[in-house]
N, C-alpha and C positions, 0 to 999 in steps of 0.2 A: 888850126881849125878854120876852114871856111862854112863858115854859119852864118846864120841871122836870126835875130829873134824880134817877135813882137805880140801883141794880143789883144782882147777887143772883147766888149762884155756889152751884151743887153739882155733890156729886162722890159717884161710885161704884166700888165695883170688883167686878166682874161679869163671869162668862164668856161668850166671843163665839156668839150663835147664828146660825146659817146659815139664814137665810130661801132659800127657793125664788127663782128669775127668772120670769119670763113670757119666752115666746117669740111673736114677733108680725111679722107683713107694718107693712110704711106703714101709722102710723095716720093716717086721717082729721084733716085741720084742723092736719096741722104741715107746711104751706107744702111740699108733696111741689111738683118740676117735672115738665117735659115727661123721662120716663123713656125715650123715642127719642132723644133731641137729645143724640146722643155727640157732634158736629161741636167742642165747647167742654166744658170741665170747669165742670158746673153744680152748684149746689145741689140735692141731690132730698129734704129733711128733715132729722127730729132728734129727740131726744125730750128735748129741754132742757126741755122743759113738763110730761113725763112724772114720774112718781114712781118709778125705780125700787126693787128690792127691793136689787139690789148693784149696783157701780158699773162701770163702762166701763170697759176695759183693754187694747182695741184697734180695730184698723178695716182693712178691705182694701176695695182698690177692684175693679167688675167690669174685664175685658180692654178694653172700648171707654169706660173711665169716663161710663158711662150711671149707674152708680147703686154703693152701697156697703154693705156689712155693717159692723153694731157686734157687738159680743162683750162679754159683762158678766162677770165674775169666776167667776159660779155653769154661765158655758157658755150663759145664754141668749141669742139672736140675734134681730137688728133689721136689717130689709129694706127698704131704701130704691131707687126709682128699678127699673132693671131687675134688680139683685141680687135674687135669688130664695130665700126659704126654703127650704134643703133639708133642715133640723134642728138640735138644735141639743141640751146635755144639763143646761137648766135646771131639768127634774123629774129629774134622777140625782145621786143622794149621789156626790158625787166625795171619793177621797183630799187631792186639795189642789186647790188655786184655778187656774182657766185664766188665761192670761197672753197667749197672745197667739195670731195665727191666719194662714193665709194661703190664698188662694184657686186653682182650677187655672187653667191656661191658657184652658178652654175658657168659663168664669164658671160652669160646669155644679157646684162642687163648692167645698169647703174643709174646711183642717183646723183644727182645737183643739189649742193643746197647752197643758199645767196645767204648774206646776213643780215637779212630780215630771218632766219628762216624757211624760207620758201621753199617746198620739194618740186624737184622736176625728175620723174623716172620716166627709163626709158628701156625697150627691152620687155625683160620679163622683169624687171626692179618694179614691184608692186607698190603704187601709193598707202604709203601707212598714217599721214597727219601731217603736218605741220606749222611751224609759229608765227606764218606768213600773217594773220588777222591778230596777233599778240605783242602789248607793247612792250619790246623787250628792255631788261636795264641795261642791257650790253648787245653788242650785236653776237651775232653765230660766226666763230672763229674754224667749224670743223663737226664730224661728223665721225662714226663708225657702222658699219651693217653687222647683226648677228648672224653666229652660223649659218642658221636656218633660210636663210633671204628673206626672213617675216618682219624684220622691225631693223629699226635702225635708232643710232641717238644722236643727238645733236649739242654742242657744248659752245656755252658763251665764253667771252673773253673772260666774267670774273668766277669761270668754273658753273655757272649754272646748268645742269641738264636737262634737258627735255628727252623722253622715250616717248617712241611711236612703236605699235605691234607687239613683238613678241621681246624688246627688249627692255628689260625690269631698270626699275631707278634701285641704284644701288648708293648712291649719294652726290654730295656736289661738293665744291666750296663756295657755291654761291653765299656763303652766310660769312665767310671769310674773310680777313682783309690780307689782301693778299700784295708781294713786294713785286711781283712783275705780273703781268696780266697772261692766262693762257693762252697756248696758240695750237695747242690739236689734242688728240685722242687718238688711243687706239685700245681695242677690245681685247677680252682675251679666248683663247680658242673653246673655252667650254662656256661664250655668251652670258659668262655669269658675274663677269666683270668688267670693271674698265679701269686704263690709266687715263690723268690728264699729264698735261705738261705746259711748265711758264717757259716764259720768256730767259730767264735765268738760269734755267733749268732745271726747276724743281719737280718732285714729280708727288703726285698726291694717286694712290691707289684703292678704289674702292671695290667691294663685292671680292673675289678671289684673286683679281689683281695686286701681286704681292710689291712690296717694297726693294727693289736691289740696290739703290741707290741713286741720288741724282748731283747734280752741279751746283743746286742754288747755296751761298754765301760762296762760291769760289770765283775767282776772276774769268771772265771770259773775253775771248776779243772780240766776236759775233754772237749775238742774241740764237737764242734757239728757235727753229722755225717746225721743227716739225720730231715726232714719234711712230718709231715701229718697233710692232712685238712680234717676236722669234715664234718660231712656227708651235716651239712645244709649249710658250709662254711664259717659261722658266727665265726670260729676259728680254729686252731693249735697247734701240738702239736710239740715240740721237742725232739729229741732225742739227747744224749753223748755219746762219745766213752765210757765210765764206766756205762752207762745205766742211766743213771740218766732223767729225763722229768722234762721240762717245758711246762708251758701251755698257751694259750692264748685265750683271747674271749668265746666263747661255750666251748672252748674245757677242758674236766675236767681232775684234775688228779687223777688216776687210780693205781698209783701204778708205782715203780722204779726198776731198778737191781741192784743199789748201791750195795746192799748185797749179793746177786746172787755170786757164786764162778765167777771168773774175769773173763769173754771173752770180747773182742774186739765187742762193740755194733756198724754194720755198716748201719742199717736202721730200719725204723718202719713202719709199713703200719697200714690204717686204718678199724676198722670191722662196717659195715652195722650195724651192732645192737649198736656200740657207742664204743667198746673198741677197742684195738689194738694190734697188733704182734709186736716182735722187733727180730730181727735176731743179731748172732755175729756169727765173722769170720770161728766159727770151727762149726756151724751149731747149735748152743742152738738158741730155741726159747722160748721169755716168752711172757705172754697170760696175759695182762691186758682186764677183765672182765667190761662189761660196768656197770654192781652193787656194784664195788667197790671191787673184790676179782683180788689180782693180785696174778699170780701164775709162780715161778721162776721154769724152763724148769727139770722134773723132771729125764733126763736124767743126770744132773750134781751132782744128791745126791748122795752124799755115801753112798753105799749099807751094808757098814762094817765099823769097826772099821779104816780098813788100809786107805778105802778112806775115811772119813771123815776128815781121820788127813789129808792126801792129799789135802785137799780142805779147811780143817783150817790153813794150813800154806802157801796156795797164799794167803788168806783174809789176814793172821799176816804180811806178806813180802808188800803187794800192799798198805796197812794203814802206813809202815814204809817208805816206798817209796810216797806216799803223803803226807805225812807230811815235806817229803822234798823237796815239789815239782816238784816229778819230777814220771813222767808217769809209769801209772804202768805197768807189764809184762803180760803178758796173754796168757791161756792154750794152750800149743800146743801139741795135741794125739801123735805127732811125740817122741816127747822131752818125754815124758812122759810113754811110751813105752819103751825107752829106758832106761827110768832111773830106772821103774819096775823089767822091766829085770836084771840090776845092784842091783838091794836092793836084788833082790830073789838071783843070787849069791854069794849075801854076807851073808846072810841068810843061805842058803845051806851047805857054806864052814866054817861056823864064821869067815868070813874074815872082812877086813877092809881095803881098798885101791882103789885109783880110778880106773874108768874105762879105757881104751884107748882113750883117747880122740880125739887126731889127727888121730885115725881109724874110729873114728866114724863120724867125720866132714866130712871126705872124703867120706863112706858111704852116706851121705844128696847128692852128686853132684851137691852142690854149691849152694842149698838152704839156706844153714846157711854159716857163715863167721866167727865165733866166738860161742863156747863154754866155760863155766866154770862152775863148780861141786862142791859141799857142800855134804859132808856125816855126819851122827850121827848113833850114836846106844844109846841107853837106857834102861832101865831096872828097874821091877817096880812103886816107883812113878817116873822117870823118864821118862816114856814110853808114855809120851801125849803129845798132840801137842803143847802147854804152855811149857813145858821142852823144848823141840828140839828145839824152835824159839832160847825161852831166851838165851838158850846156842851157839846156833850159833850167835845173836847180839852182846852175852857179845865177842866174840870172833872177831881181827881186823881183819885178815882175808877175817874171814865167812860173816862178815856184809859189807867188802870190796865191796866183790861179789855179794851181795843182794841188795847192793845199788850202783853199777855200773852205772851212769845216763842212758847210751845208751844201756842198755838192751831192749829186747822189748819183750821176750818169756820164757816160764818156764815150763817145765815136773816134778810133783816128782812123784817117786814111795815109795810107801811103804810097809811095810811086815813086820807082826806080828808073831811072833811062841812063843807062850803062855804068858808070861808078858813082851816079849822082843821086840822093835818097831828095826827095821833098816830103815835108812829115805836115801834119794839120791833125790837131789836138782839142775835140770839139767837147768841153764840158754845158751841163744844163741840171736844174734843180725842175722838177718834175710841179704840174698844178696840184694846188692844196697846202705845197713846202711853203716855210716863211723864205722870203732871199734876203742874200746875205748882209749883214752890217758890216760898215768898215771895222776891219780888225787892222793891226799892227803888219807890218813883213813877218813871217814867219820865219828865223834863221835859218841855212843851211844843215846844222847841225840840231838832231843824227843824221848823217847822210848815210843811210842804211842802203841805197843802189848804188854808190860810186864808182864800180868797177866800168872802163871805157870800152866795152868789146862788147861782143853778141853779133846775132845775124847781120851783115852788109851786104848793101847792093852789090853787083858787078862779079 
């Protein structure tokens, strides 16, 4: 093996600034489809390649699942397929952070809600109320619109509801103590009920909302992030932060992201023809097909040798990191940008040393609170991304750093010049995380990626 290993950690503590979002139509060049072709639940884009300012926090699909909106935390909106821009409050200082959204009957409109509460319609999405002037005991985790596009509801973390319009309070568990805190809603086709769903996956169903079954007391490896109900009602689908679906009643399964290169999966919507979208934090969208063809967001493939290995060695790090139970980290453009940039100067120079680190943290302004960096170089059969893992696990270090519990994000770059791979492995713990305490080395074993192959330069 010709390699090297080394690594490099800093930390800040720094208050969080609010960057602005851009709001924007289908860009150009991210694989949009045929935006008529409702016949089938298709892929119409993503901005997995995009750089956002803040991350993805939900997703609704239009009435004929021709196309879908994403919503970014700051309120800015991404139009994909036949979903149309109608606004969105990426240049508005909001009180707190949008959380989730949902669209009218007619695809003409949708709303924002933040958690506080706060509605923002846009469209024909007509203002019905909301909890923006109300002190809540939980914040608003999520929302649903009824049939009609006359009301909407809105659900706190410990299951509280509030209706606005024409949709009726059919119960909560606000009164509840409940073992995981809620995290969405979704309605059912005759307005006259709703499910909620935990974090564990339980599912509590009120008004005509029937019970099929849910997850909570069963083991899971990702928290549930989100809920959608089958077009006749008769079922449910769940979604996990690692993509993973369960199903329930009517509702089939279609196909998972387990394998998908890692992003943070924070909702699913449902498609008119039977399948569904699932959105993650940095803008990938995958497209389970009501025929049974699911299709992982083809903005995340590697288009070369260098990102392949990029994307073989989150799957080797996130499979070593659950195995030890403990969360996996996931892609952030930011992190990953920067860490491109560092492999091509080392590349460049034949160098081998880390980045500035405490220049670069400081550069985030207080988006990140903690970095730490893994470099390798290789050469011939050295040069794949099987080499680079093994060698950074076999290493205390390196596997240190990979298996950090309280990481929660990861950039590599990589860069080939003829048989030679340079790799830079950028982890960071996001503002608001605690960072980390000294822990112990973490053993080798399970070395659940050990196999030395996969994609090489050359």
């Amino acid at each position: 093996m010709l390699g090297a290993l080394d690594r490099a950690r800093a930390n800040a503590s720094r208050a969080v600034i609010v960057a602005g979002c851009i709001a924007a139509l289908m860009a150009p060049g991210f694989f949009p489809d045929d935006p008529a072709s409702a016949d089938a639940t298709s892929y119409h884009g993503s901005l997995a390649r995009a750089v956002l300012n803040q991350p993805i926090v939900d997703l609704a699909a239009t009435p004929n699942g021709g196309g879908y909106w994403l919503v970014a935390s700051d309120g800015g909106i991404f139009s994909f397929g036949n979903a149309k821009f109608l606004g969105g409050t990426g240049g508005t200082p909001l009180n707190q952070p949008i959380v989730g959204m949902a669209g009218t009957p007619s695809g003409n409109g949708y709303w924002l809600v933040a958690s506080d509460g706060g509605i923002f319609s846009f469209g024909d999405a007509k203002f019905q109320g909301s909890t923006g002037a109300i002190r809540l005991n939980q914040p608003i985790v999520g929302m649903a619109g009824t049939p009609s596009g006359n009301g909407y509801w809105l659900v706190a973390s410990d299951g509280g509801i509030f209706s606005f319009g024409d949709a009726k309070f059919q119960g909560s568990t606000g009164a509840i103590r409940l073992n995981s805190p809620i995290v969405g809603m979704a309605g059912t086709p005759s307005g006259n009920g709703y499910w909620l769903v935990a974090a564990d996956g339980g599912i509590f169903g009120f008004g005509d909302a029937k019970f099929y079954g849910g997850m909570a007391g069963k083991a899971l490896v990702s928290p549930i992030t989100g809920i959608a109900a089958t077009g006749d009602g008769g079922g449910y689908w769940m979604v996990a932060e690692d993509g993973g679906i369960f199903t329930f009643g009517t509702a089939k399964f279609l196909g998972a992201a387990t394998g998908a290169p890692p992003q943070t999966t924070v909702d699913i919507a449902p498609s008119p023809a039977g399948g569904y979208f699932m959105a993650t934090t940095f803008g990938a969208v995958h497209v389970a097909n009501e025929n049974g063809v699911f299709l992982v967001d083809p903005n995340l493939a590697g288009r070369n040798p260098a990102e392949s290995i990029a994307t073989e060695l989150v799957a080797r790090i996130n499979a070593e990191r659950r195995a030890r139970n403990m969360a996996p980290v996931t892609w952030h453009p930011q992190l990953a940008d920067a860490a491109r940039g560092w492999a091509q100067q080392l590349a460049d120079t034949n160098g081998f040393s880390h980045q500035d680190l405490n220049a670069l943290i400081n550069s985030y302004g207080g988006s990140h609170i903690y970095l730490a960096e893994n470099i390798y170089t290789g050469t011939g059969g050295a040069s794949d991304s099987g080499s680079a893992h093994a060698a950074l696990m076999r290493s205390d270090p390196h596997r240190t750093t990979m298996l950090t519990p309280q990481l929660q994000y990861i950039g590599i770059g990589v860069v080939c010049v003829g048989n030679k791979v340079v790799v830079v492995e950028d982890f960071s713990i996001g503002a608001g995380a605690p960072t980390p305490a000294s822990h112990p080395t973490p053993p080798v074993t399970p070395f659940v990626s050990a196999d030395e192959t996969g994609t090489a330069c050359g």
